[in-house]
PDB file of N, CA, C, O and CB in Angstrom:
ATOM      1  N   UNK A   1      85.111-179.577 -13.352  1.00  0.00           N
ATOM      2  CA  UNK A   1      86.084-180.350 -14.085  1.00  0.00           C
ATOM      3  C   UNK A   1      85.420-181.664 -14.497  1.00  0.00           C
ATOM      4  O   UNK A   1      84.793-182.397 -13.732  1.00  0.00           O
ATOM      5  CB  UNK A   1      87.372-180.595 -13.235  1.00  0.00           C
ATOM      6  N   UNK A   2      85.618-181.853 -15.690  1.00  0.00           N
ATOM      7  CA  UNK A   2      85.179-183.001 -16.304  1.00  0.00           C
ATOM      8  C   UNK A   2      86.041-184.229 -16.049  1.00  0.00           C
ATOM      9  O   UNK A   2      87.202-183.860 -15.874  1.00  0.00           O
ATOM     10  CB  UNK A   2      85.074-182.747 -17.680  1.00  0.00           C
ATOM     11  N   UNK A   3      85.910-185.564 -15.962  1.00  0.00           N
ATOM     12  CA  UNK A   3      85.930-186.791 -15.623  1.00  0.00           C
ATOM     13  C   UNK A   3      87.032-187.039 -17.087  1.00  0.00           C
ATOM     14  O   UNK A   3      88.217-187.356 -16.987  1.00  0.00           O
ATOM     15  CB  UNK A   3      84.250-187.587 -15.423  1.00  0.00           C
ATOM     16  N   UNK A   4      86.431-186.849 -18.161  1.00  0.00           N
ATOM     17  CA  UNK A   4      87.028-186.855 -19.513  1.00  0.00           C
ATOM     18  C   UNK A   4      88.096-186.142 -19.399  1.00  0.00           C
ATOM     19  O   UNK A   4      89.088-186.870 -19.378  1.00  0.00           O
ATOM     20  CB  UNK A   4      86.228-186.364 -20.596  1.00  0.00           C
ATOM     21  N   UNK A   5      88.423-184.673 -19.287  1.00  0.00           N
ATOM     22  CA  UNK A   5      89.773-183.905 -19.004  1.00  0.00           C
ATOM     23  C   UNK A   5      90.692-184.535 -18.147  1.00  0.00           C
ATOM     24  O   UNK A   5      91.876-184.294 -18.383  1.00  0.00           O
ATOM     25  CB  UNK A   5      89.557-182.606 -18.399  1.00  0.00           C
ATOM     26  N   UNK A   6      90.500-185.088 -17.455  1.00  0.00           N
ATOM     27  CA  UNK A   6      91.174-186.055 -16.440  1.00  0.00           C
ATOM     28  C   UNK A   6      92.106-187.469 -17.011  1.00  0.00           C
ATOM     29  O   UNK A   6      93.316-187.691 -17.059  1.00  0.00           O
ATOM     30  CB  UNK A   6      89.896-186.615 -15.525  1.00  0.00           C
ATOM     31  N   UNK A   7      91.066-188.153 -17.345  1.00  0.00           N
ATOM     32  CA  UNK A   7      91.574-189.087 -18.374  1.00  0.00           C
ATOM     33  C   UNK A   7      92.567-188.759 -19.731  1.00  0.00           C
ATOM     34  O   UNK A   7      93.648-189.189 -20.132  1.00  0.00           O
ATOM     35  CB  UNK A   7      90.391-189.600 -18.863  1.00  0.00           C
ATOM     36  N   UNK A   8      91.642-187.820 -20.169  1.00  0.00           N
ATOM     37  CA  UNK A   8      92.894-187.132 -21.465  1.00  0.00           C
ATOM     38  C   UNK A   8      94.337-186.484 -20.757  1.00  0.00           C
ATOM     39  O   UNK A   8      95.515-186.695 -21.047  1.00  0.00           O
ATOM     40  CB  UNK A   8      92.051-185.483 -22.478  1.00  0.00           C
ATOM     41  N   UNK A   9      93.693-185.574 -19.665  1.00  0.00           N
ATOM     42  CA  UNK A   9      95.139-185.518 -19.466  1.00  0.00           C
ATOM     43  C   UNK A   9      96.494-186.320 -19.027  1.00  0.00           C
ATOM     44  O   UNK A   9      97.672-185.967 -19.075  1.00  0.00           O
ATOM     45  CB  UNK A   9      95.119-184.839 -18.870  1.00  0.00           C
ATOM     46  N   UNK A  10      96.052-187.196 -18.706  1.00  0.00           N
ATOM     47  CA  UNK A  10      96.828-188.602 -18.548  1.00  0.00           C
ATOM     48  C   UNK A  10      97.314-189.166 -19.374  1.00  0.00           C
ATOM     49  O   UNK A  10      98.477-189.560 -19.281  1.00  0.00           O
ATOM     50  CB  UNK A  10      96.276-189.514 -18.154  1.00  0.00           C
ATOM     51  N   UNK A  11      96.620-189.355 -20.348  1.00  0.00           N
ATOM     52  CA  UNK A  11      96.349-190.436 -21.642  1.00  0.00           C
ATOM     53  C   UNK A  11      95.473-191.594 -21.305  1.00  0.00           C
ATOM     54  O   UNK A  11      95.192-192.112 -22.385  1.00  0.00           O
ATOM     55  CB  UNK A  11      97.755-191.139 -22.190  1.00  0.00           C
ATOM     56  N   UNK A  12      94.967-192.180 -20.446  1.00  0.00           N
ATOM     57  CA  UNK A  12      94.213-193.535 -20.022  1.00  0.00           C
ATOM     58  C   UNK A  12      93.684-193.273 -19.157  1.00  0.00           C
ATOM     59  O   UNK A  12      94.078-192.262 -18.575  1.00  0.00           O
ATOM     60  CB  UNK A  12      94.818-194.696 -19.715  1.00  0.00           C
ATOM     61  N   UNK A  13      92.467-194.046 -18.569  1.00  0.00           N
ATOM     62  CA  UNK A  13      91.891-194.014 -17.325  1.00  0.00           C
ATOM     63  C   UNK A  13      92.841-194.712 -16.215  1.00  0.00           C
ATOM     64  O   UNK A  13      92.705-194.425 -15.026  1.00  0.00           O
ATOM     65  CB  UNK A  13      90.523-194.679 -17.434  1.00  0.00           C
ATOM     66  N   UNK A  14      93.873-195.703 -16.690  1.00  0.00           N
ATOM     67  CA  UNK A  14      94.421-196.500 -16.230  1.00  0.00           C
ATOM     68  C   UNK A  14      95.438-195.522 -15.567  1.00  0.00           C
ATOM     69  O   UNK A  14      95.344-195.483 -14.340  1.00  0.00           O
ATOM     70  CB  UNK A  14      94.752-197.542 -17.113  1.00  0.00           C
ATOM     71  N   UNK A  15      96.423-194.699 -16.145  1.00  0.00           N
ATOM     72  CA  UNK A  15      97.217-193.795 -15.709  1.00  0.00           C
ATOM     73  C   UNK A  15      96.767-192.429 -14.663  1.00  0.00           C
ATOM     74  O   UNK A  15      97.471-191.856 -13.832  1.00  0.00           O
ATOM     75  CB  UNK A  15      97.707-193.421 -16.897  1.00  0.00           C
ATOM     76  N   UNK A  16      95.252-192.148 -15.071  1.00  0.00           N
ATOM     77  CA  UNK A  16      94.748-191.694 -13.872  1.00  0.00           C
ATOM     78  C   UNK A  16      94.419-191.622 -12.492  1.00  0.00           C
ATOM     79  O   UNK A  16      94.162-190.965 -11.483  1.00  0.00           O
ATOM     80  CB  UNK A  16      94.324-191.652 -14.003  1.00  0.00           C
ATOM     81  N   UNK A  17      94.645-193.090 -13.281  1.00  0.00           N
ATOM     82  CA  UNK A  17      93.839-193.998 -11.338  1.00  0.00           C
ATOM     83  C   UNK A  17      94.888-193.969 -10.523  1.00  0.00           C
ATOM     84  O   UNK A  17      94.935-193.759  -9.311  1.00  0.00           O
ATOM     85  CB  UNK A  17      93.279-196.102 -11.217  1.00  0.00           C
ATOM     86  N   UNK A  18      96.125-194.306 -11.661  1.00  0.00           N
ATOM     87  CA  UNK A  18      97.659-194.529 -10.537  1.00  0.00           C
ATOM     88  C   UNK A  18      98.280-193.456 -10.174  1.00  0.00           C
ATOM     89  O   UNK A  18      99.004-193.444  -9.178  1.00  0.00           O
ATOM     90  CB  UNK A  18      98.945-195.318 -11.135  1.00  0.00           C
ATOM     91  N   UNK A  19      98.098-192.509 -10.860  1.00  0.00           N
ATOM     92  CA  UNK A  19      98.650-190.983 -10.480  1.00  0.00           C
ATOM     93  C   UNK A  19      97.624-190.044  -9.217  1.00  0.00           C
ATOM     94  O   UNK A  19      98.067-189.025  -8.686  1.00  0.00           O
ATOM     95  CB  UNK A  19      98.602-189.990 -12.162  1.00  0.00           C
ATOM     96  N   UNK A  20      96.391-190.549  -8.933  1.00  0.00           N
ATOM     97  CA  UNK A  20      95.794-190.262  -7.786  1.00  0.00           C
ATOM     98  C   UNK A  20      95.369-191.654  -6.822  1.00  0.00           C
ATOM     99  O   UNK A  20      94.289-191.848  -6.265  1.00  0.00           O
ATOM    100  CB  UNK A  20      94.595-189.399  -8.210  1.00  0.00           C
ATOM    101  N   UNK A  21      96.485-192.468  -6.821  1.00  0.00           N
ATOM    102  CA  UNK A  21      96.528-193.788  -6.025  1.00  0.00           C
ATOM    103  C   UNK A  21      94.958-194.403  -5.969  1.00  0.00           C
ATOM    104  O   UNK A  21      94.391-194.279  -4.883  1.00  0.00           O
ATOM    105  CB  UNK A  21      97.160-193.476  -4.381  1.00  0.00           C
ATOM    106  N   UNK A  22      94.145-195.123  -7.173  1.00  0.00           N
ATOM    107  CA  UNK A  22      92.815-195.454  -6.705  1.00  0.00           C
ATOM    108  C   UNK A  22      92.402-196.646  -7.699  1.00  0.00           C
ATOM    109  O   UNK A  22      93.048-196.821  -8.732  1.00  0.00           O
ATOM    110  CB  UNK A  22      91.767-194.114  -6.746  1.00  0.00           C
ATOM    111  N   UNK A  23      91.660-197.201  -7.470  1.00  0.00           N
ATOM    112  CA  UNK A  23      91.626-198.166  -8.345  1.00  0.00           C
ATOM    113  C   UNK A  23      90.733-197.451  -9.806  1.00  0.00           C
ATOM    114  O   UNK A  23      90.493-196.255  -9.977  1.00  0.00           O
ATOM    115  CB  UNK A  23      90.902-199.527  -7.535  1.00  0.00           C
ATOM    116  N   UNK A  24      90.412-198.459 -10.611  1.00  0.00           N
ATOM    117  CA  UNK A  24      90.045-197.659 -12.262  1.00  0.00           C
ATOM    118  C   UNK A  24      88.527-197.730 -11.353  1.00  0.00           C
ATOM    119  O   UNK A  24      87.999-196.671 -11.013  1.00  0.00           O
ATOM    120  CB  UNK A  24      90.302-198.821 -14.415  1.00  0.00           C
ATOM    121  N   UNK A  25      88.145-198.533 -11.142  1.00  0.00           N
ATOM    122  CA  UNK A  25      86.117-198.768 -10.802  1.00  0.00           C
ATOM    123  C   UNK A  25      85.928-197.401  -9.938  1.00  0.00           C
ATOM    124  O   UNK A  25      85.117-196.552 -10.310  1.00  0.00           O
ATOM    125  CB  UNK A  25      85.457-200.624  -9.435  1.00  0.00           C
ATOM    126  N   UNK A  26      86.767-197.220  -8.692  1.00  0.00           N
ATOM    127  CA  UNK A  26      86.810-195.932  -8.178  1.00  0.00           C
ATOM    128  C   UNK A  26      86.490-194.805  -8.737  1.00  0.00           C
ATOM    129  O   UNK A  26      85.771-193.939  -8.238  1.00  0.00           O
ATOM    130  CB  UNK A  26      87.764-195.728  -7.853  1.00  0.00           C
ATOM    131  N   UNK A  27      87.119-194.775 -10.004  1.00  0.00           N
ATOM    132  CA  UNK A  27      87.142-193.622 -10.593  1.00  0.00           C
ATOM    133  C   UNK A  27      86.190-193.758 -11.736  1.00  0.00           C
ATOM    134  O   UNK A  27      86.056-192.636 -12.224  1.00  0.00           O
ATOM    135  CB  UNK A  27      88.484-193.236 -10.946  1.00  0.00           C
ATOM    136  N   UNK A  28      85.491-194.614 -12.359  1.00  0.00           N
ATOM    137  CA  UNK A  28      84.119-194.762 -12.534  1.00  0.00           C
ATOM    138  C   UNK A  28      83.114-194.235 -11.945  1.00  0.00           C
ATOM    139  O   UNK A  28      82.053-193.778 -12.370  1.00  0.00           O
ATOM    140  CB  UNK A  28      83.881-195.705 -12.443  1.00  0.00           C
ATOM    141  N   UNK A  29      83.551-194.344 -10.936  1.00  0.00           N
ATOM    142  CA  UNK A  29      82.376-193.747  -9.893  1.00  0.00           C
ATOM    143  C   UNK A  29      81.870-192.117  -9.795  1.00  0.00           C
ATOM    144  O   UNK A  29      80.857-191.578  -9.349  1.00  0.00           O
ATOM    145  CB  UNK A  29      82.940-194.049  -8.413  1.00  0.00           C
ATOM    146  N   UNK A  30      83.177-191.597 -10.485  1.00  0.00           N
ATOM    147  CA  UNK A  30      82.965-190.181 -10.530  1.00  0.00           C
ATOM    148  C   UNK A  30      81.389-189.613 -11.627  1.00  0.00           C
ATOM    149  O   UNK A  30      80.443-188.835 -11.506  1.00  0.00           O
ATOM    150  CB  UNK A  30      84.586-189.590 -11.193  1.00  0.00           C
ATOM    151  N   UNK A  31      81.752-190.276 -12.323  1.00  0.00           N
ATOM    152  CA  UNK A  31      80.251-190.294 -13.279  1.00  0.00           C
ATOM    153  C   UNK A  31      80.980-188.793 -13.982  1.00  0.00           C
ATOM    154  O   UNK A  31      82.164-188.576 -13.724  1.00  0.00           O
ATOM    155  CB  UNK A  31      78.163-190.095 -12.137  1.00  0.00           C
ATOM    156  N   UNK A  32      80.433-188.099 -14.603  1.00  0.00           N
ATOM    157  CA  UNK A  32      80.976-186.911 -15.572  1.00  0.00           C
ATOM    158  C   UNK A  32      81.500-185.640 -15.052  1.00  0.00           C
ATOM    159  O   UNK A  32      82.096-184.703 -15.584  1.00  0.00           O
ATOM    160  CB  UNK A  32      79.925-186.462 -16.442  1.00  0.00           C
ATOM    161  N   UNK A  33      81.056-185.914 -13.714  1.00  0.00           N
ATOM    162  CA  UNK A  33      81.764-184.270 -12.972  1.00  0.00           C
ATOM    163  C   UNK A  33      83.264-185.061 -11.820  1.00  0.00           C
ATOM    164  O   UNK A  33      82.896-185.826 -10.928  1.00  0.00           O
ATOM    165  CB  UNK A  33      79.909-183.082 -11.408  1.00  0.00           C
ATOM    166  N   UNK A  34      84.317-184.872 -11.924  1.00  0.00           N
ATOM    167  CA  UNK A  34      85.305-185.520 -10.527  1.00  0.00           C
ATOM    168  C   UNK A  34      84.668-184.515  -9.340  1.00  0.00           C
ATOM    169  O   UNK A  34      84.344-183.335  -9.477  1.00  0.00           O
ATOM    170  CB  UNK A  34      87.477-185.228 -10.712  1.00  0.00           C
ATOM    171  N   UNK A  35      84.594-185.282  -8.226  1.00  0.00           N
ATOM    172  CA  UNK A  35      84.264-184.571  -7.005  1.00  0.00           C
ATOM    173  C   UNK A  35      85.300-183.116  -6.575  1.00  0.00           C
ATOM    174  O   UNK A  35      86.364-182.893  -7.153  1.00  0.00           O
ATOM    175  CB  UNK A  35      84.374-185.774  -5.834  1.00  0.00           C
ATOM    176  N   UNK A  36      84.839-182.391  -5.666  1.00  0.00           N
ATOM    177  CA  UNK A  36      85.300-180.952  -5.601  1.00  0.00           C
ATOM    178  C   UNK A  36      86.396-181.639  -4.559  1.00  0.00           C
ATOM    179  O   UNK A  36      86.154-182.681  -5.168  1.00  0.00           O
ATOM    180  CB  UNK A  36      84.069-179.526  -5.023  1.00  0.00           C
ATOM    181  N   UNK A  37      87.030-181.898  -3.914  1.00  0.00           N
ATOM    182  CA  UNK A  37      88.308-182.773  -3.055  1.00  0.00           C
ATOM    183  C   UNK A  37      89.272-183.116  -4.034  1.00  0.00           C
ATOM    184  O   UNK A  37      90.274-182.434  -4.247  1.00  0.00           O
ATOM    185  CB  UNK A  37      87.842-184.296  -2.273  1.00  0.00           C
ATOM    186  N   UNK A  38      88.895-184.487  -4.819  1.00  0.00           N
ATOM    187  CA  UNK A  38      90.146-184.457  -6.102  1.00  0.00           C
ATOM    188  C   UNK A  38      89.743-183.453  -6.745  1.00  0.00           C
ATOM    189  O   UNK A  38      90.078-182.641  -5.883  1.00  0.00           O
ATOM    190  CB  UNK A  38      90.334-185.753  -7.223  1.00  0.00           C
ATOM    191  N   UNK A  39      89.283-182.796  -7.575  1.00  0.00           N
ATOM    192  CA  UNK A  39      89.750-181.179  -8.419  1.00  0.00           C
ATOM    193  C   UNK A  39      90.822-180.487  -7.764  1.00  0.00           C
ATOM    194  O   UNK A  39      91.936-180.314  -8.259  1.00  0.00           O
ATOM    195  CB  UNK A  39      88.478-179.930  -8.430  1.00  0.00           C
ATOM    196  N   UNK A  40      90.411-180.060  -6.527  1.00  0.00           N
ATOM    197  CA  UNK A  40      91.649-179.678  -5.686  1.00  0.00           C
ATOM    198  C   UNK A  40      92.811-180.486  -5.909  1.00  0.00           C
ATOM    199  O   UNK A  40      93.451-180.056  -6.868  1.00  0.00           O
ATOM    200  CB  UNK A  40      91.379-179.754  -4.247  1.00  0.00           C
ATOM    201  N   UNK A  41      93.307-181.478  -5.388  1.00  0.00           N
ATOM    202  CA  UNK A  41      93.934-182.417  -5.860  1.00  0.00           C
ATOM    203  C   UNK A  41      94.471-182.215  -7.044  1.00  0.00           C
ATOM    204  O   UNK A  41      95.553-181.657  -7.227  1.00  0.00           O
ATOM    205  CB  UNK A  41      93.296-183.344  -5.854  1.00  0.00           C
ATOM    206  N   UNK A  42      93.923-182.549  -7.690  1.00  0.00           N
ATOM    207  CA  UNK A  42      94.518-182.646  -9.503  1.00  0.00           C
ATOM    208  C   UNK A  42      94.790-181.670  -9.750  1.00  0.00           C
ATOM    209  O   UNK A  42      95.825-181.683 -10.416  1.00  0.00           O
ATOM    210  CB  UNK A  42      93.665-183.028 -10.753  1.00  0.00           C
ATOM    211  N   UNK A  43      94.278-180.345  -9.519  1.00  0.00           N
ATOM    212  CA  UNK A  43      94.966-178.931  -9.316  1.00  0.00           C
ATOM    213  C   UNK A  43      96.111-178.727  -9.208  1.00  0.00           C
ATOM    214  O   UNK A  43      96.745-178.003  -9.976  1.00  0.00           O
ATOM    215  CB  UNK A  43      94.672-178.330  -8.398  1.00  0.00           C
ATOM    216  N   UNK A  44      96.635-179.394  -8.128  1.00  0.00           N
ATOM    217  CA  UNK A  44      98.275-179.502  -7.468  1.00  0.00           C
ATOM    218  C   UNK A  44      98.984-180.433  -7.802  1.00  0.00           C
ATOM    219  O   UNK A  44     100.194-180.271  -7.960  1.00  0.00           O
ATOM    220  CB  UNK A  44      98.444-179.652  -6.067  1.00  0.00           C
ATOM    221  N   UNK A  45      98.343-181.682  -7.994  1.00  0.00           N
ATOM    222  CA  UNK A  45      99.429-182.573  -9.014  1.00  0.00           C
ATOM    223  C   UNK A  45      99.363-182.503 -10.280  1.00  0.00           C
ATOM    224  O   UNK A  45      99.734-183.441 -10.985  1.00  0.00           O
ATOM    225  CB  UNK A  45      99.383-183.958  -8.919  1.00  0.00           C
ATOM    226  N   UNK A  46      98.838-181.284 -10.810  1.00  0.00           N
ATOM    227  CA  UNK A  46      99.244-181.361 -12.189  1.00  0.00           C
ATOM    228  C   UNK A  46      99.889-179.639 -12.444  1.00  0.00           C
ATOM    229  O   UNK A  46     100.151-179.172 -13.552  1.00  0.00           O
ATOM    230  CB  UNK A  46      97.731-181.876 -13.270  1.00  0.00           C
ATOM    231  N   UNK A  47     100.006-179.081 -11.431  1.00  0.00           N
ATOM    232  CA  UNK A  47     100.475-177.641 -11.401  1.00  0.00           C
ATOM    233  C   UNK A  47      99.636-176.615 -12.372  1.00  0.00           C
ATOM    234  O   UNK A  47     100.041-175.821 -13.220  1.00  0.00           O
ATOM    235  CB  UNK A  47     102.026-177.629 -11.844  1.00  0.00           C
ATOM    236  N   UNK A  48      98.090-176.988 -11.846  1.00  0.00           N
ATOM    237  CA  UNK A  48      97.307-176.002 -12.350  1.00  0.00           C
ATOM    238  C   UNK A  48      96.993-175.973 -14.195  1.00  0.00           C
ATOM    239  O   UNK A  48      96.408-175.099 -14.837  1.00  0.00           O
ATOM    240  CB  UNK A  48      98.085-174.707 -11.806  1.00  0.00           C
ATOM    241  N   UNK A  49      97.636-177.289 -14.701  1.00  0.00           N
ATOM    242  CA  UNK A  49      96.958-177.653 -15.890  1.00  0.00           C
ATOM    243  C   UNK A  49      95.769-177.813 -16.203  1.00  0.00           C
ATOM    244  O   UNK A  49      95.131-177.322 -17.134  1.00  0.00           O
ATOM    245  CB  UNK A  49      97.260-178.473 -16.206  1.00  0.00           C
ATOM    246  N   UNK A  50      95.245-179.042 -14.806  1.00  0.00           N
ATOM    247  CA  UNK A  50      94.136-178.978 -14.987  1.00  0.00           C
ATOM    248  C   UNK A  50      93.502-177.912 -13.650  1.00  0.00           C
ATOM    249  O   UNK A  50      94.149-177.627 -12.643  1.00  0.00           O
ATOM    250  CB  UNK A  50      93.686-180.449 -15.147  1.00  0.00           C
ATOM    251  N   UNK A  51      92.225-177.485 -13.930  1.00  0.00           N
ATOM    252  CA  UNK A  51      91.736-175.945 -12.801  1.00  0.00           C
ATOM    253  C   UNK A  51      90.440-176.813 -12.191  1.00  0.00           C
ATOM    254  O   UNK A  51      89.773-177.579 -12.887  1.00  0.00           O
ATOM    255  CB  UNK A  51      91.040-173.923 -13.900  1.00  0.00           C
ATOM    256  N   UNK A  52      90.224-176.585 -10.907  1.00  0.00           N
ATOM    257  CA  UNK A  52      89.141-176.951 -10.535  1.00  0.00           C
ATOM    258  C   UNK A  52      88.028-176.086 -10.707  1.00  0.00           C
ATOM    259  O   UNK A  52      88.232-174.893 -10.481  1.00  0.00           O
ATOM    260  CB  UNK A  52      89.280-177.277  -9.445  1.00  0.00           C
ATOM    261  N   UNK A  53      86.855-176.451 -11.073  1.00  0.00           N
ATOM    262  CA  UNK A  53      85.720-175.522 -10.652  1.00  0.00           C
ATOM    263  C   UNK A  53      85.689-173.977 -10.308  1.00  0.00           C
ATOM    264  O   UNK A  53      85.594-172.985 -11.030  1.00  0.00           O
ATOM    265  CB  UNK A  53      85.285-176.050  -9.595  1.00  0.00           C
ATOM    266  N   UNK A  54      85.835-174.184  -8.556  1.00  0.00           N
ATOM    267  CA  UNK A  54      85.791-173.320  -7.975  1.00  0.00           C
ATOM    268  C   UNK A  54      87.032-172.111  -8.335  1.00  0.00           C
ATOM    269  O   UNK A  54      86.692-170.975  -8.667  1.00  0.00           O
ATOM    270  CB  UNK A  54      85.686-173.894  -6.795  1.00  0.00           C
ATOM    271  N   UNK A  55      88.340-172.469  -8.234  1.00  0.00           N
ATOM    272  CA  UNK A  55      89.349-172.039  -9.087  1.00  0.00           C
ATOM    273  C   UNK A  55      88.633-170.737  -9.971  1.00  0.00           C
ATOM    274  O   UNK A  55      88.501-169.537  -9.731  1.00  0.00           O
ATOM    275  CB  UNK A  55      89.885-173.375 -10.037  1.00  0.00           C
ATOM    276  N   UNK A  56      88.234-171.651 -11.153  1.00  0.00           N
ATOM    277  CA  UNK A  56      87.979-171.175 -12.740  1.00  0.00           C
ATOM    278  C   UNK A  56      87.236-170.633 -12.272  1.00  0.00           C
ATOM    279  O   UNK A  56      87.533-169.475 -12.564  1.00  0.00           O
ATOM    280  CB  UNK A  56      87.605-171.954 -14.021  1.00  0.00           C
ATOM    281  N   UNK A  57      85.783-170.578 -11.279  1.00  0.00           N
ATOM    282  CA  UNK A  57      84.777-169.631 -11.146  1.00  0.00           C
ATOM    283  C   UNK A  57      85.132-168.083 -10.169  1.00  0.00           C
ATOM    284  O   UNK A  57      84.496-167.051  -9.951  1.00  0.00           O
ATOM    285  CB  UNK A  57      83.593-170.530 -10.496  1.00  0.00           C
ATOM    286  N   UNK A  58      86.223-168.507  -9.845  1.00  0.00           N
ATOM    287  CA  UNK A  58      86.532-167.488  -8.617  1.00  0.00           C
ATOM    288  C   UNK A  58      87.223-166.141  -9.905  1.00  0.00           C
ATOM    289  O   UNK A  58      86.970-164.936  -9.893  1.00  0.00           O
ATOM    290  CB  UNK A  58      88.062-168.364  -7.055  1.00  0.00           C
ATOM    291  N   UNK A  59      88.138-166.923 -10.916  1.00  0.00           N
ATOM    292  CA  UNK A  59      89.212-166.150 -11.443  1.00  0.00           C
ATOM    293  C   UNK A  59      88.048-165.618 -12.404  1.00  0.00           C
ATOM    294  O   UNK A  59      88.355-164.609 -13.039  1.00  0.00           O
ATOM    295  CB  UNK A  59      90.720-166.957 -12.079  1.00  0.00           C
ATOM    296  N   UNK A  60      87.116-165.988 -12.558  1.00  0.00           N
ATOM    297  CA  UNK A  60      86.162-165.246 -13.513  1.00  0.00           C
ATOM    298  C   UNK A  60      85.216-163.950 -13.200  1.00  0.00           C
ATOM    299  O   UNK A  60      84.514-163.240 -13.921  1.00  0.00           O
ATOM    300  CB  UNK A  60      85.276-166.225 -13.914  1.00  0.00           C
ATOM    301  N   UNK A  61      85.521-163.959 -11.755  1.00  0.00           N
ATOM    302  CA  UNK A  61      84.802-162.808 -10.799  1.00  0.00           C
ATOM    303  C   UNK A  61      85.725-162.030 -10.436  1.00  0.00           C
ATOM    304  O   UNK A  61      85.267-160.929 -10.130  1.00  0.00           O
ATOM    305  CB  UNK A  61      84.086-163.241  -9.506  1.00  0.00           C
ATOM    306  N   UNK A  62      87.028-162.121 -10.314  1.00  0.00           N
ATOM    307  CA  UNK A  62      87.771-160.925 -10.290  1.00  0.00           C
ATOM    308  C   UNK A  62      87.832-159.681 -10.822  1.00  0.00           C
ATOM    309  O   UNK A  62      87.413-159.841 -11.968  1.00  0.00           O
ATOM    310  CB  UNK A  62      88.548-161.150 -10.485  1.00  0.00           C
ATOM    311  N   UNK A  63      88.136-158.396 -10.660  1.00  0.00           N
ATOM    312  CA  UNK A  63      88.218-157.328 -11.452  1.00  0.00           C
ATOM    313  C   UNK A  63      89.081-157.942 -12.617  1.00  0.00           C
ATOM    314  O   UNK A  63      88.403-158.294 -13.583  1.00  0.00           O
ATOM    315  CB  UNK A  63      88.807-156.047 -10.705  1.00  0.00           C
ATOM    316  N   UNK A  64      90.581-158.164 -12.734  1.00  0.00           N
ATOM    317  CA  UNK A  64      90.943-158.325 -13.891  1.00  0.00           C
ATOM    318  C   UNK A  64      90.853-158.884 -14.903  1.00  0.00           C
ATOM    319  O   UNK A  64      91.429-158.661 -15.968  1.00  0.00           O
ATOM    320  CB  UNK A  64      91.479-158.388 -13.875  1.00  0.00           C
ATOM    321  N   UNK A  65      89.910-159.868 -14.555  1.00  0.00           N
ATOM    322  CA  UNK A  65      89.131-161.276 -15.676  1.00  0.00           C
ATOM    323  C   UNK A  65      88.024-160.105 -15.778  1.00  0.00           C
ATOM    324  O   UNK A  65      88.119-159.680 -16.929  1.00  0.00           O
ATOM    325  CB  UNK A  65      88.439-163.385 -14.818  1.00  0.00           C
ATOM    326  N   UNK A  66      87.319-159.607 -15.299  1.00  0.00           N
ATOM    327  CA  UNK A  66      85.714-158.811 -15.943  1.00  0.00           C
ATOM    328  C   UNK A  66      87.041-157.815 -17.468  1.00  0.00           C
ATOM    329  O   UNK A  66      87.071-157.683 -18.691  1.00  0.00           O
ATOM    330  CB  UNK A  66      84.417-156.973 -13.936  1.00  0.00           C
ATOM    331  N   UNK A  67      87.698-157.480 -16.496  1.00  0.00           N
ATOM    332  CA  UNK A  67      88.276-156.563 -17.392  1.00  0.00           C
ATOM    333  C   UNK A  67      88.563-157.051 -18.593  1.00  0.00           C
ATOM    334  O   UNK A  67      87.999-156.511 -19.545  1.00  0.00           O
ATOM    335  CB  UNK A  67      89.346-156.032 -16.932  1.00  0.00           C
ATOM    336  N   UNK A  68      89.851-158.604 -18.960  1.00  0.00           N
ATOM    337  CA  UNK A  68      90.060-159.058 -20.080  1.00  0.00           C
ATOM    338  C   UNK A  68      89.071-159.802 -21.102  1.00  0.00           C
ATOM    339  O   UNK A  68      89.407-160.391 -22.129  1.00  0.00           O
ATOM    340  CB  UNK A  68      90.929-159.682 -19.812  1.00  0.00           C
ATOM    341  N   UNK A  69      87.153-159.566 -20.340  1.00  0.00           N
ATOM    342  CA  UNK A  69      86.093-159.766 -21.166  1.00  0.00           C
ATOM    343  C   UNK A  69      85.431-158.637 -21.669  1.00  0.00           C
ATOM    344  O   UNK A  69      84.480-158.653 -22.450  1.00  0.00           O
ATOM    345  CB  UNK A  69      85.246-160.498 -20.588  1.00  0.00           C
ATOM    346  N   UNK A  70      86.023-157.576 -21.143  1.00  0.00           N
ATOM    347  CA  UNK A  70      85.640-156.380 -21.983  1.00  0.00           C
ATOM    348  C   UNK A  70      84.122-156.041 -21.006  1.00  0.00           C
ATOM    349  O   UNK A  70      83.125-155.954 -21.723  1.00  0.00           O
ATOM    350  CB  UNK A  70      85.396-156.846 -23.970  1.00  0.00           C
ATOM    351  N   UNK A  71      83.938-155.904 -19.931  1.00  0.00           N
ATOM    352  CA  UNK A  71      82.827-155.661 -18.973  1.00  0.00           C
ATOM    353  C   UNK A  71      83.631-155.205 -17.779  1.00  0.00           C
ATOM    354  O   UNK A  71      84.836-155.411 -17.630  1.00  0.00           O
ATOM    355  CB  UNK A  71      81.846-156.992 -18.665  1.00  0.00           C
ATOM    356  N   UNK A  72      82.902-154.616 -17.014  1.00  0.00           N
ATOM    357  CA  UNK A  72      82.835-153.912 -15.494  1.00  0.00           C
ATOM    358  C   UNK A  72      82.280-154.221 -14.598  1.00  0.00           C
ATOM    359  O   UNK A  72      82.363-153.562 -13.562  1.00  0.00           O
ATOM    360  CB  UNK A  72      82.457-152.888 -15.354  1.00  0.00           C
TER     361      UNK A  72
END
C-alpha cells in the first residue's frame, strides 16, 4: 500500500494523520510504502477500501483469483 493511496483516500495528509491518531511528521516518516501494522489497520478502518499488501497478495494466490485471470 502506497503512502499516496492513503492520503487520497482521505483527501489530506492532515485528515490521515487524525483518522489513525498520529501526528502529520509521523506519517512522513512512512516514506512511499505505509508499514505492514497500519495497512492492517487502514484495512479495518476503512472497511477494506483500502487492501493491505499481504491481503491483495494472498487473494491473488487463491484458486478463484488464478481462475478470474484466466490461468491454473
Amino acid at each position: 500500500m502506497k503512502t499516496s493511496d492513503v492520503i487520497a483516500h482521505y483527501g489530506s495528509l492532515a485528515r490521515a494523520a487524525t483518522a489513525l491518531n498520529m501526528s502529520r511528521t509521523a506519517l512522513y516518516q512512512w516514506g512511499e510504502e505505509v508499514p505492514a501494522a497500519r495497512q492492517f489497520e487502514l484495512e479495518v478502518k476503512t472497511g477494506g477500501a483500502l487492501t493491505s499488501d499481504y491481503s491483495r497478495n494472498q487473494a491473488a494466490g487463491t484458486p478463484s483469483a488464478r481462475r478470474k485471470k484466466g490461468t491454473r
